[in-house]
BARO-626989 format. One record per residue (C-alpha): x, y, z; residue number from 0. Coordinates in nm, 2 decimals. Layout:
X,Y,Z,NUM
...
***
This chain:
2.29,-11.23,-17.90,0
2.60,-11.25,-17.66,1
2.93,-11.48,-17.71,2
3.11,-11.62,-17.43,3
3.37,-11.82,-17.36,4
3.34,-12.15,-17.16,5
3.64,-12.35,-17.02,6
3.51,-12.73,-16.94,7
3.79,-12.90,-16.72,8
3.73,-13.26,-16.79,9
3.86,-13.56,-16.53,10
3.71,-13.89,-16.62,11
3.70,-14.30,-16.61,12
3.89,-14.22,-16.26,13
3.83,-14.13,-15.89,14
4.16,-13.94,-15.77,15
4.23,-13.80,-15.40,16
4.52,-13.68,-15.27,17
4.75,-13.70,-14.98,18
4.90,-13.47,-14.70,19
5.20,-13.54,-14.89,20
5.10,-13.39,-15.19,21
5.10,-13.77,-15.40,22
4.75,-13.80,-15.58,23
4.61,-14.15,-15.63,24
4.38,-14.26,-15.89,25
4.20,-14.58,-15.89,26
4.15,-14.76,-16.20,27
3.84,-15.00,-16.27,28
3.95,-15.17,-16.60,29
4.07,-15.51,-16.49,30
4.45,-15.58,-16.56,31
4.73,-15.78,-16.49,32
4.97,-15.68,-16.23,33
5.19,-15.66,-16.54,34
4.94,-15.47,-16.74,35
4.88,-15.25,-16.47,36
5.22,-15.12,-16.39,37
5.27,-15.03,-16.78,38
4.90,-14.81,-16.78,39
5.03,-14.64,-16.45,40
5.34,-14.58,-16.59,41
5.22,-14.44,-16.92,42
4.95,-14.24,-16.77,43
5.10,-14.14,-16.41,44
5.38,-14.18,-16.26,45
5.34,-14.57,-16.14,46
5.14,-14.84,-15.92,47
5.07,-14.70,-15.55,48
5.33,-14.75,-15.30,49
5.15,-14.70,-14.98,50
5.43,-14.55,-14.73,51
5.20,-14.49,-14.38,52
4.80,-14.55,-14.27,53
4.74,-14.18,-14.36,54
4.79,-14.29,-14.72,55
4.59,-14.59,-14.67,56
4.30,-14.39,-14.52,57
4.31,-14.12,-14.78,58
4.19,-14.41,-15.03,59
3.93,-14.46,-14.79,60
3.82,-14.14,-14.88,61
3.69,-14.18,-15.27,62
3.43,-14.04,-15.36,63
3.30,-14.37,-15.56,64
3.49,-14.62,-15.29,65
3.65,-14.94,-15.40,66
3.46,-15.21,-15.24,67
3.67,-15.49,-15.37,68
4.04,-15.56,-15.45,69
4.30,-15.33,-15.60,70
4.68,-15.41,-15.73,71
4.92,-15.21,-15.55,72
5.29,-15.17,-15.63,73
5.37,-15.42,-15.40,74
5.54,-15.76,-15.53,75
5.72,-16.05,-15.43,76
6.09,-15.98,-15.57,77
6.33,-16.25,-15.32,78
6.70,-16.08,-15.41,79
6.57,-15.74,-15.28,80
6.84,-15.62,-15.05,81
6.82,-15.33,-14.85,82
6.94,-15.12,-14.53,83
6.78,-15.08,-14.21,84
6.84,-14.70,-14.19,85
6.58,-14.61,-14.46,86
6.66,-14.24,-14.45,87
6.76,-14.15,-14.78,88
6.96,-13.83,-14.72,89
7.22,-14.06,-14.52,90
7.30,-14.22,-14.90,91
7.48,-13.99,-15.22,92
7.38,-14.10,-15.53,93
7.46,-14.55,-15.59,94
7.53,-14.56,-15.26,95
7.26,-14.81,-15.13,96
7.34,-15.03,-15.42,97
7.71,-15.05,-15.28,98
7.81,-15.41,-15.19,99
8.12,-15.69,-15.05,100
7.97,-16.04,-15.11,101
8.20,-16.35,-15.10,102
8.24,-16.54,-15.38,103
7.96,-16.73,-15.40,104
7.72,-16.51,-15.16,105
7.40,-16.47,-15.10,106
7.33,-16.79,-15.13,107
6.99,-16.78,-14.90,108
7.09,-17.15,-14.79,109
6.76,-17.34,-14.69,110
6.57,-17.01,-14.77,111
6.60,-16.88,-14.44,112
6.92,-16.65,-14.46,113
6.81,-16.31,-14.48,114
7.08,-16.05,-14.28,115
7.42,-15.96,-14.34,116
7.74,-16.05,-14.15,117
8.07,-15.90,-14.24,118
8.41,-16.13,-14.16,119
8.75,-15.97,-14.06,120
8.95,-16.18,-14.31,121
8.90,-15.96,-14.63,122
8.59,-15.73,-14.49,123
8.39,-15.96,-14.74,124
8.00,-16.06,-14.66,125
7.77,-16.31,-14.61,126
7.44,-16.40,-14.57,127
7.33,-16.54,-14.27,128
7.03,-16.63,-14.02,129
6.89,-16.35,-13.88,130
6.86,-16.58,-13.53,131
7.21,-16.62,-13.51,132
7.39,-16.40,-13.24,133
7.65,-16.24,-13.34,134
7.87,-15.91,-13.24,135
7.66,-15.56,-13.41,136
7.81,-15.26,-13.55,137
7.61,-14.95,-13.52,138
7.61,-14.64,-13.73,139
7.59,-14.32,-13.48,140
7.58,-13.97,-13.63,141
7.61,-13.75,-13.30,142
7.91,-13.92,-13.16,143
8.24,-13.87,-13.22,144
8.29,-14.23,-13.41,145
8.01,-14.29,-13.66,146
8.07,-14.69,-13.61,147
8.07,-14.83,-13.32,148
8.13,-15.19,-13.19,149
7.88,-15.37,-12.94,150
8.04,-15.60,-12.74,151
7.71,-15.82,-12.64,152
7.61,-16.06,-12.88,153
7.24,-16.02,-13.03,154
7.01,-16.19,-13.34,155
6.99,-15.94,-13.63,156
6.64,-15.80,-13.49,157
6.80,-15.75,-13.11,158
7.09,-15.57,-13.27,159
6.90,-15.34,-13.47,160
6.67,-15.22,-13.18,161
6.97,-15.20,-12.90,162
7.15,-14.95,-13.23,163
6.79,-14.76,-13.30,164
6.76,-14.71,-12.90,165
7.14,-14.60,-12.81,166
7.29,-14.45,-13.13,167
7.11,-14.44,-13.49,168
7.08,-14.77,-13.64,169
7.28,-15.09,-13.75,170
7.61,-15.00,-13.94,171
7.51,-14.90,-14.29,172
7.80,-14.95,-14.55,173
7.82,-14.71,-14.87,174
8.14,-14.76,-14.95,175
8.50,-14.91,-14.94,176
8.60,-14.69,-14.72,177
8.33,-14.73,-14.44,178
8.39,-15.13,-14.56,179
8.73,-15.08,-14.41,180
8.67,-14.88,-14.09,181
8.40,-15.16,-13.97,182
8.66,-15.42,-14.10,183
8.88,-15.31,-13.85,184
8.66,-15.29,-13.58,185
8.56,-15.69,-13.63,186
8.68,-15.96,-13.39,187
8.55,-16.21,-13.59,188
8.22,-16.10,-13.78,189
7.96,-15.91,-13.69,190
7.62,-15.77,-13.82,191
7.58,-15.46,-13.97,192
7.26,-15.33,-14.12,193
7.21,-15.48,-14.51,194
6.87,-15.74,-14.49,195
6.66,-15.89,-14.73,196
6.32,-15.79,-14.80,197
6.14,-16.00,-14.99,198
5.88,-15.74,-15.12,199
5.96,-15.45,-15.30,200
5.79,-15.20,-15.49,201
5.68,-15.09,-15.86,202
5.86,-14.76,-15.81,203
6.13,-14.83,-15.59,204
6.05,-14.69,-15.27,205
6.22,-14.83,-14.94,206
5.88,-14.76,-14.77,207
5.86,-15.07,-14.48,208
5.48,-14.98,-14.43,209
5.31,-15.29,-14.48,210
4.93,-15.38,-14.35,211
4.87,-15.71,-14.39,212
4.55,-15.87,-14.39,213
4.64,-16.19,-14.16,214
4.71,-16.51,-14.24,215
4.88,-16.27,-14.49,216
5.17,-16.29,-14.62,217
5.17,-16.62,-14.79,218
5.49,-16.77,-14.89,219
5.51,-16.79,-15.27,220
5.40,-17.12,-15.40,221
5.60,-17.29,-15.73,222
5.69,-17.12,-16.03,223
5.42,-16.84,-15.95,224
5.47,-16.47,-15.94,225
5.31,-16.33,-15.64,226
5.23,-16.00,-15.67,227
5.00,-15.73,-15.37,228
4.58,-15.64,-15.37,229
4.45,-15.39,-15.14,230
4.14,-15.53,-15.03,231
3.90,-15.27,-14.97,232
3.59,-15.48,-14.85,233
3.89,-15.58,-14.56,234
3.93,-15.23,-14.45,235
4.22,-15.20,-14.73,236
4.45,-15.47,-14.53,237
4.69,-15.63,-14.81,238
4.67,-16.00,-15.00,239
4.90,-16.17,-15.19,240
4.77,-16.30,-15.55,241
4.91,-16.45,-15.87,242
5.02,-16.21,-16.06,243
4.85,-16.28,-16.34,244
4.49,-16.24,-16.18,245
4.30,-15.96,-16.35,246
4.24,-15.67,-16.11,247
4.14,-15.29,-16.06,248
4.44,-15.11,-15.97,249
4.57,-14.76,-15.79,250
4.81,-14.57,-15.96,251
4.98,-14.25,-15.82,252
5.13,-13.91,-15.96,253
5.25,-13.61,-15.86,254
5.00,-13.39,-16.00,255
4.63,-13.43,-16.05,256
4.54,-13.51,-16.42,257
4.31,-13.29,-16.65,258
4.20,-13.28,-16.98,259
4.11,-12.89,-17.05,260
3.85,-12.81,-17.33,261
3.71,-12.47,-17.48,262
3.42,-12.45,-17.59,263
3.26,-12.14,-17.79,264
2.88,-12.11,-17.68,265
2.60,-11.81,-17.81,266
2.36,-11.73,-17.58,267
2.01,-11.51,-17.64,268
1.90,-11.32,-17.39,269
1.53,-11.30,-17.29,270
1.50,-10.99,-17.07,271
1.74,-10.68,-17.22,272
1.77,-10.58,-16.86,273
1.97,-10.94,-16.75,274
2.39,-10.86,-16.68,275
2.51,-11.15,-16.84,276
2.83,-11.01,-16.66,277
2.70,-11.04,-16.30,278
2.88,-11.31,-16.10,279
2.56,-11.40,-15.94,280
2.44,-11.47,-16.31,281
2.77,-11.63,-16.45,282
2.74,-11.90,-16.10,283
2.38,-11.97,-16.20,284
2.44,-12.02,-16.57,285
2.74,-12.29,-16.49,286
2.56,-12.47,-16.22,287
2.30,-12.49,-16.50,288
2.55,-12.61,-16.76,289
2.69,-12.90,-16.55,290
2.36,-13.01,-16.44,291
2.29,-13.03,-16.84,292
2.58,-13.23,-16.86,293
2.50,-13.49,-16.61,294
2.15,-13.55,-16.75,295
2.36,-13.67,-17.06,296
2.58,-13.89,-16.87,297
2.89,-13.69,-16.75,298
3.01,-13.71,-16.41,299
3.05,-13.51,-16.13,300
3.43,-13.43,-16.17,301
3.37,-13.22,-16.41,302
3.46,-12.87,-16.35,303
3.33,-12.57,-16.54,304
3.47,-12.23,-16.55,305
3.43,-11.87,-16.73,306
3.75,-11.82,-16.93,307
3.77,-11.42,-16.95,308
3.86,-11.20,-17.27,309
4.17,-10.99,-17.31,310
3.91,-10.67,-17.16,311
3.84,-10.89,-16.85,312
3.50,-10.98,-16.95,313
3.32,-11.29,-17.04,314
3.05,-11.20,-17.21,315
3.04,-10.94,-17.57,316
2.75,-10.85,-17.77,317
2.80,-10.93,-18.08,318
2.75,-10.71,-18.37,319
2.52,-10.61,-18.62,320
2.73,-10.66,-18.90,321
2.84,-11.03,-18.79,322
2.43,-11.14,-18.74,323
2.40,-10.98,-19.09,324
2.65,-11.19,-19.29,325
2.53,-11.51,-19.13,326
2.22,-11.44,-19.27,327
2.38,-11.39,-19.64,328
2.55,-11.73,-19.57,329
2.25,-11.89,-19.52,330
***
Protein backbone atom coordinates (compact mmCIF):
# COMPACT_ATOMS: atom_id res chain seq x y z
CA UNK A 1 0.00 0.00 0.00
CA UNK A 2 1.39 3.58 -0.82
CA UNK A 3 0.02 7.03 0.66
CA UNK A 4 -0.02 10.12 -1.29
CA UNK A 5 -0.82 13.38 -1.12
CA UNK A 6 -3.39 15.01 -3.53
CA UNK A 7 -3.99 18.81 -3.80
CA UNK A 8 -7.63 19.42 -5.65
CA UNK A 9 -7.80 23.17 -6.68
CA UNK A 10 -11.43 23.78 -6.86
CA UNK A 11 -13.06 26.92 -9.11
CA UNK A 12 -16.72 26.45 -9.51
CA UNK A 13 -20.49 27.93 -10.23
CA UNK A 14 -18.26 30.53 -12.48
CA UNK A 15 -16.50 30.91 -15.83
CA UNK A 16 -13.53 33.58 -15.17
CA UNK A 17 -10.93 34.94 -17.98
CA UNK A 18 -8.66 37.43 -17.66
CA UNK A 19 -7.40 40.55 -19.26
CA UNK A 20 -4.00 41.97 -20.73
CA UNK A 21 -4.43 44.12 -17.83
CA UNK A 22 -4.23 41.69 -15.38
CA UNK A 23 -8.36 42.27 -14.14
CA UNK A 24 -10.02 38.74 -14.14
CA UNK A 25 -13.76 38.70 -14.81
CA UNK A 26 -16.21 36.14 -13.66
CA UNK A 27 -19.64 35.77 -15.00
CA UNK A 28 -22.32 34.89 -12.72
CA UNK A 29 -25.58 32.91 -13.83
CA UNK A 30 -27.77 33.30 -10.66
CA UNK A 31 -30.28 35.98 -11.65
CA UNK A 32 -30.10 39.24 -9.59
CA UNK A 33 -30.97 42.68 -9.32
CA UNK A 34 -28.56 45.27 -10.42
CA UNK A 35 -28.75 45.96 -6.64
CA UNK A 36 -28.23 42.47 -5.66
CA UNK A 37 -25.66 42.08 -7.97
CA UNK A 38 -23.27 44.77 -7.02
CA UNK A 39 -23.53 43.52 -3.17
CA UNK A 40 -22.44 39.52 -4.47
CA UNK A 41 -19.56 41.15 -6.49
CA UNK A 42 -18.63 43.21 -3.84
CA UNK A 43 -18.61 40.45 -1.24
CA UNK A 44 -17.01 37.93 -3.39
CA UNK A 45 -14.73 40.09 -5.80
CA UNK A 46 -13.85 43.23 -5.99
CA UNK A 47 -17.21 44.69 -7.84
CA UNK A 48 -19.62 44.71 -11.06
CA UNK A 49 -17.34 44.96 -14.44
CA UNK A 50 -16.41 48.25 -15.63
CA UNK A 51 -15.47 47.64 -19.10
CA UNK A 52 -12.60 50.42 -19.95
CA UNK A 53 -11.62 49.43 -23.96
CA UNK A 54 -12.97 46.55 -26.76
CA UNK A 55 -9.98 44.42 -25.57
CA UNK A 56 -11.93 43.96 -22.33
CA UNK A 57 -15.08 43.54 -24.09
CA UNK A 58 -13.60 40.79 -26.38
CA UNK A 59 -11.76 39.02 -23.64
CA UNK A 60 -15.50 38.10 -22.42
CA UNK A 61 -15.97 36.90 -25.75
CA UNK A 62 -13.65 34.46 -24.87
CA UNK A 63 -15.49 32.13 -21.99
CA UNK A 64 -15.16 29.02 -22.13
CA UNK A 65 -19.11 28.50 -21.45
CA UNK A 66 -20.15 31.90 -23.41
CA UNK A 67 -22.97 34.11 -22.23
CA UNK A 68 -25.44 34.08 -24.94
CA UNK A 69 -27.82 36.46 -23.35
CA UNK A 70 -27.72 39.57 -21.08
CA UNK A 71 -25.41 40.42 -18.29
CA UNK A 72 -25.43 43.52 -15.65
CA UNK A 73 -22.40 45.51 -15.86
CA UNK A 74 -21.32 48.25 -13.56
CA UNK A 75 -22.71 50.73 -15.60
CA UNK A 76 -25.74 52.95 -14.24
CA UNK A 77 -27.69 55.91 -14.81
CA UNK A 78 -26.39 58.34 -11.93
CA UNK A 79 -27.52 62.31 -13.48
CA UNK A 80 -25.24 64.56 -10.88
CA UNK A 81 -22.07 62.65 -12.03
CA UNK A 82 -19.52 65.28 -12.74
CA UNK A 83 -16.35 64.77 -14.10
CA UNK A 84 -13.22 66.15 -16.12
CA UNK A 85 -12.28 65.77 -19.59
CA UNK A 86 -8.58 64.98 -18.82
CA UNK A 87 -9.23 61.50 -17.46
CA UNK A 88 -5.62 60.79 -16.63
CA UNK A 89 -5.48 60.20 -13.07
CA UNK A 90 -1.80 60.92 -12.31
CA UNK A 91 -2.71 64.70 -13.29
CA UNK A 92 -5.00 64.64 -9.87
CA UNK A 93 -3.35 64.28 -5.82
CA UNK A 94 -5.61 62.71 -3.71
CA UNK A 95 -9.64 64.80 -3.55
CA UNK A 96 -8.61 66.68 -6.18
CA UNK A 97 -11.22 65.67 -8.85
CA UNK A 98 -13.90 66.19 -6.33
CA UNK A 99 -12.70 69.87 -5.99
CA UNK A 100 -15.41 72.41 -6.92
CA UNK A 101 -16.79 76.58 -7.26
CA UNK A 102 -20.57 76.34 -7.98
CA UNK A 103 -22.71 79.52 -7.58
CA UNK A 104 -25.23 79.60 -5.17
CA UNK A 105 -27.80 77.75 -6.51
CA UNK A 106 -25.69 75.72 -9.33
CA UNK A 107 -26.05 73.04 -11.21
CA UNK A 108 -29.20 73.49 -11.73
CA UNK A 109 -29.30 71.38 -15.19
CA UNK A 110 -32.13 73.98 -16.41
CA UNK A 111 -34.51 72.23 -18.95
CA UNK A 112 -32.21 69.06 -18.55
CA UNK A 113 -29.98 70.01 -21.18
CA UNK A 114 -26.98 71.88 -19.25
CA UNK A 115 -24.33 69.57 -18.98
CA UNK A 116 -20.56 71.65 -19.18
CA UNK A 117 -19.05 74.07 -17.06
CA UNK A 118 -18.42 77.80 -17.52
CA UNK A 119 -16.40 79.75 -14.99
CA UNK A 120 -17.38 83.84 -14.60
CA UNK A 121 -14.71 86.53 -13.76
CA UNK A 122 -16.81 88.14 -11.07
CA UNK A 123 -15.84 85.76 -8.09
CA UNK A 124 -14.20 82.78 -10.34
CA UNK A 125 -17.61 80.95 -9.32
CA UNK A 126 -19.28 78.29 -11.88
CA UNK A 127 -22.03 77.42 -13.68
CA UNK A 128 -23.64 75.03 -15.56
CA UNK A 129 -24.39 75.66 -19.02
CA UNK A 130 -25.25 74.28 -22.59
CA UNK A 131 -22.69 72.56 -24.02
CA UNK A 132 -23.84 74.32 -27.62
CA UNK A 133 -23.20 77.60 -26.35
CA UNK A 134 -19.93 79.29 -27.67
CA UNK A 135 -18.00 80.61 -25.33
CA UNK A 136 -14.13 81.63 -24.81
CA UNK A 137 -11.91 77.94 -23.61
CA UNK A 138 -9.25 77.62 -21.25
CA UNK A 139 -6.86 74.91 -21.95
CA UNK A 140 -4.61 73.00 -19.60
CA UNK A 141 -1.00 72.57 -21.36
CA UNK A 142 1.77 70.59 -19.46
CA UNK A 143 4.82 71.23 -21.93
CA UNK A 144 4.48 74.93 -22.20
CA UNK A 145 5.63 77.41 -20.10
CA UNK A 146 1.93 78.51 -18.81
CA UNK A 147 -0.09 75.41 -17.92
CA UNK A 148 -3.44 77.50 -18.69
CA UNK A 149 -3.90 79.09 -21.47
CA UNK A 150 -6.64 81.37 -23.00
CA UNK A 151 -8.20 80.79 -26.54
CA UNK A 152 -9.30 83.70 -28.04
CA UNK A 153 -11.91 82.02 -30.65
CA UNK A 154 -15.07 81.16 -29.40
CA UNK A 155 -16.14 77.38 -29.55
CA UNK A 156 -19.27 74.85 -28.04
CA UNK A 157 -17.84 72.82 -25.19
CA UNK A 158 -17.17 69.74 -27.70
CA UNK A 159 -15.16 72.30 -30.31
CA UNK A 160 -13.21 73.53 -27.34
CA UNK A 161 -12.14 70.33 -26.01
CA UNK A 162 -10.80 68.97 -29.42
CA UNK A 163 -8.99 72.40 -30.54
CA UNK A 164 -7.21 71.93 -26.48
CA UNK A 165 -6.62 67.90 -27.07
CA UNK A 166 -5.08 68.92 -30.72
CA UNK A 167 -2.75 72.07 -29.62
CA UNK A 168 -1.99 71.68 -25.91
CA UNK A 169 -3.36 68.77 -23.56
CA UNK A 170 -6.96 69.25 -22.79
CA UNK A 171 -9.65 71.72 -21.51
CA UNK A 172 -8.51 73.61 -18.29
CA UNK A 173 -8.95 71.09 -15.42
CA UNK A 174 -9.32 72.92 -11.96
CA UNK A 175 -8.05 71.02 -8.61
CA UNK A 176 -7.86 73.67 -6.61
CA UNK A 177 -8.24 77.33 -5.37
CA UNK A 178 -5.32 78.24 -6.60
CA UNK A 179 -5.61 77.00 -10.25
CA UNK A 180 -9.47 78.60 -9.58
CA UNK A 181 -7.64 81.90 -9.40
CA UNK A 182 -5.03 81.79 -12.17
CA UNK A 183 -7.93 80.88 -14.84
CA UNK A 184 -10.06 83.63 -12.94
CA UNK A 185 -7.68 86.00 -14.06
CA UNK A 186 -7.29 84.95 -17.33
CA UNK A 187 -11.39 85.40 -17.95
CA UNK A 188 -12.86 88.25 -20.02
CA UNK A 189 -16.05 87.37 -19.21
CA UNK A 190 -16.51 83.40 -18.80
CA UNK A 191 -15.15 80.76 -20.44
CA UNK A 192 -15.17 76.87 -20.52
CA UNK A 193 -12.87 74.92 -18.81
CA UNK A 194 -13.03 71.15 -18.64
CA UNK A 195 -15.66 69.94 -15.69
CA UNK A 196 -18.90 67.96 -17.78
CA UNK A 197 -21.59 65.89 -16.71
CA UNK A 198 -21.82 62.36 -17.40
CA UNK A 199 -24.74 60.86 -16.82
CA UNK A 200 -23.46 57.29 -16.45
CA UNK A 201 -21.15 56.23 -14.04
CA UNK A 202 -19.83 53.23 -12.66
CA UNK A 203 -20.23 50.49 -9.64
CA UNK A 204 -16.53 51.07 -8.82
CA UNK A 205 -15.80 54.38 -9.72
CA UNK A 206 -13.76 54.33 -12.61
CA UNK A 207 -13.70 57.47 -15.05
CA UNK A 208 -13.44 54.87 -17.99
CA UNK A 209 -15.45 56.84 -21.11
CA UNK A 210 -15.48 53.41 -23.06
CA UNK A 211 -18.92 52.98 -23.86
CA UNK A 212 -20.37 50.48 -26.79
CA UNK A 213 -23.76 51.02 -27.25
CA UNK A 214 -26.09 48.81 -28.87
CA UNK A 215 -28.08 51.64 -31.00
CA UNK A 216 -31.05 53.09 -30.45
CA UNK A 217 -29.17 52.78 -27.14
CA UNK A 218 -28.95 54.93 -24.82
CA UNK A 219 -32.44 55.47 -23.80
CA UNK A 220 -33.22 58.47 -21.73
CA UNK A 221 -34.52 57.32 -18.32
CA UNK A 222 -38.20 57.18 -18.16
CA UNK A 223 -40.25 58.35 -14.66
CA UNK A 224 -39.34 57.44 -11.35
CA UNK A 225 -37.26 54.38 -12.79
CA UNK A 226 -33.65 53.45 -12.06
CA UNK A 227 -31.92 52.69 -15.18
CA UNK A 228 -29.26 50.61 -14.76
CA UNK A 229 -26.46 48.76 -17.93
CA UNK A 230 -26.73 44.82 -19.61
CA UNK A 231 -24.12 43.62 -21.87
CA UNK A 232 -25.91 41.79 -24.37
CA UNK A 233 -24.00 38.96 -25.52
CA UNK A 234 -26.43 37.57 -28.29
CA UNK A 235 -25.67 41.43 -29.71
CA UNK A 236 -22.04 40.91 -29.94
CA UNK A 237 -21.77 42.33 -26.18
CA UNK A 238 -23.06 46.03 -27.34
CA UNK A 239 -24.75 47.67 -24.18
CA UNK A 240 -28.70 48.15 -23.09
CA UNK A 241 -30.26 50.16 -20.68
CA UNK A 242 -32.90 48.19 -18.26
CA UNK A 243 -34.80 48.81 -15.11
CA UNK A 244 -32.81 48.26 -12.51
CA UNK A 245 -34.80 46.04 -10.93
CA UNK A 246 -34.94 43.39 -13.77
CA UNK A 247 -33.34 40.11 -12.61
CA UNK A 248 -30.08 39.40 -14.59
CA UNK A 249 -26.79 37.32 -14.83
CA UNK A 250 -24.05 39.54 -14.02
CA UNK A 251 -20.01 39.97 -14.58
CA UNK A 252 -18.05 40.77 -11.69
CA UNK A 253 -14.25 41.53 -11.67
CA UNK A 254 -11.11 41.13 -9.28
CA UNK A 255 -7.78 41.40 -9.16
CA UNK A 256 -6.90 37.94 -8.70
CA UNK A 257 -8.40 34.73 -9.83
CA UNK A 258 -10.46 33.00 -7.13
CA UNK A 259 -9.71 29.36 -5.71
CA UNK A 260 -10.87 27.22 -3.22
CA UNK A 261 -7.83 24.74 -2.34
CA UNK A 262 -8.57 21.19 -0.87
CA UNK A 263 -6.29 18.22 0.34
CA UNK A 264 -7.23 15.26 0.13
CA UNK A 265 -5.36 12.05 1.69
CA UNK A 266 -5.80 9.12 -0.84
CA UNK A 267 -4.18 5.16 -0.43
CA UNK A 268 -3.44 3.55 -3.40
CA UNK A 269 -2.54 -0.52 -3.96
CA UNK A 270 -0.32 -1.21 -6.35
CA UNK A 271 -0.82 -4.14 -8.80
CA UNK A 272 2.51 -4.81 -10.41
CA UNK A 273 5.57 -4.30 -7.55
CA UNK A 274 7.69 -3.19 -10.41
CA UNK A 275 5.22 0.20 -11.13
CA UNK A 276 7.29 3.84 -9.82
CA UNK A 277 4.52 5.33 -8.34
CA UNK A 278 7.14 8.24 -8.31
CA UNK A 279 7.61 8.44 -12.12
CA UNK A 280 6.16 11.68 -13.56
CA UNK A 281 4.94 9.82 -16.51
CA UNK A 282 2.89 7.72 -13.86
CA UNK A 283 1.90 10.68 -11.48
CA UNK A 284 0.40 12.68 -15.08
CA UNK A 285 -1.52 9.50 -15.90
CA UNK A 286 -2.88 8.81 -12.42
CA UNK A 287 -4.35 12.74 -12.29
CA UNK A 288 -5.62 12.75 -15.81
CA UNK A 289 -7.38 9.62 -14.43
CA UNK A 290 -8.61 11.32 -11.19
CA UNK A 291 -10.16 14.32 -12.97
CA UNK A 292 -11.80 12.27 -15.56
CA UNK A 293 -13.32 10.28 -12.29
CA UNK A 294 -14.49 13.46 -11.19
CA UNK A 295 -16.34 14.68 -14.17
CA UNK A 296 -18.26 11.35 -14.52
CA UNK A 297 -19.68 12.44 -11.06
CA UNK A 298 -20.57 15.84 -12.18
CA UNK A 299 -17.50 18.26 -11.54
CA UNK A 300 -16.42 20.56 -14.07
CA UNK A 301 -13.61 21.08 -16.07
CA UNK A 302 -11.99 23.99 -13.94
CA UNK A 303 -10.89 21.81 -11.74
CA UNK A 304 -7.31 21.58 -11.36
CA UNK A 305 -5.42 18.63 -9.70
CA UNK A 306 -2.01 18.56 -8.51
CA UNK A 307 0.69 16.24 -6.50
CA UNK A 308 1.40 18.20 -3.26
CA UNK A 309 5.11 16.80 -2.33
CA UNK A 310 6.43 15.67 1.20
CA UNK A 311 9.06 17.38 3.23
CA UNK A 312 11.70 14.48 1.33
CA UNK A 313 10.37 15.78 -2.13
CA UNK A 314 8.42 12.81 -2.86
CA UNK A 315 4.77 12.15 -3.28
CA UNK A 316 4.42 8.87 -2.76
CA UNK A 317 5.70 6.50 0.79
CA UNK A 318 5.12 3.06 1.44
CA UNK A 319 3.65 2.64 4.26
CA UNK A 320 4.67 0.39 6.93
CA UNK A 321 4.16 -2.83 8.36
CA UNK A 322 3.46 -1.88 11.68
CA UNK A 323 0.66 0.87 10.59
CA UNK A 324 -1.27 -2.11 8.20
CA UNK A 325 -0.96 -4.20 11.42
CA UNK A 326 -2.80 -1.97 13.93
CA UNK A 327 -5.56 -1.27 11.46
CA UNK A 328 -6.13 -4.66 11.47
CA UNK A 329 -6.29 -4.80 15.52
CA UNK A 330 -8.74 -1.83 15.11
CA UNK A 331 -10.92 -3.63 13.18
Amino acid sequence: MDKLLLSVVVVSGLCAVSSAAGRYYHVVHELKTMTEAQRHCRENYKDLATIRDLEDLETLKTLKRPIHSRAWIGLYHYLDNWRWSLPNTSYYKPGETEFRRWDSGQPNNYLNKEHCTIMQNTKGLWHDAMCEHTLFPVCFDVRGPNRFVLISTKMTWTEAQSSCREHHTDLALVRNMEENQIVQSLNPIEVWIGLFRDPWKWSDGSDSSFRKWNPPEPRKPGGSSETCVAADFSADGRWETLDCKVKSAFICYSDVVPVSKRVVKVRLEKRSSSLDLNDPVVMEDLLKQLKQRLKDQGLNDDIKLSWKKQSDGKVFHKEEKKTQKKRRDEL
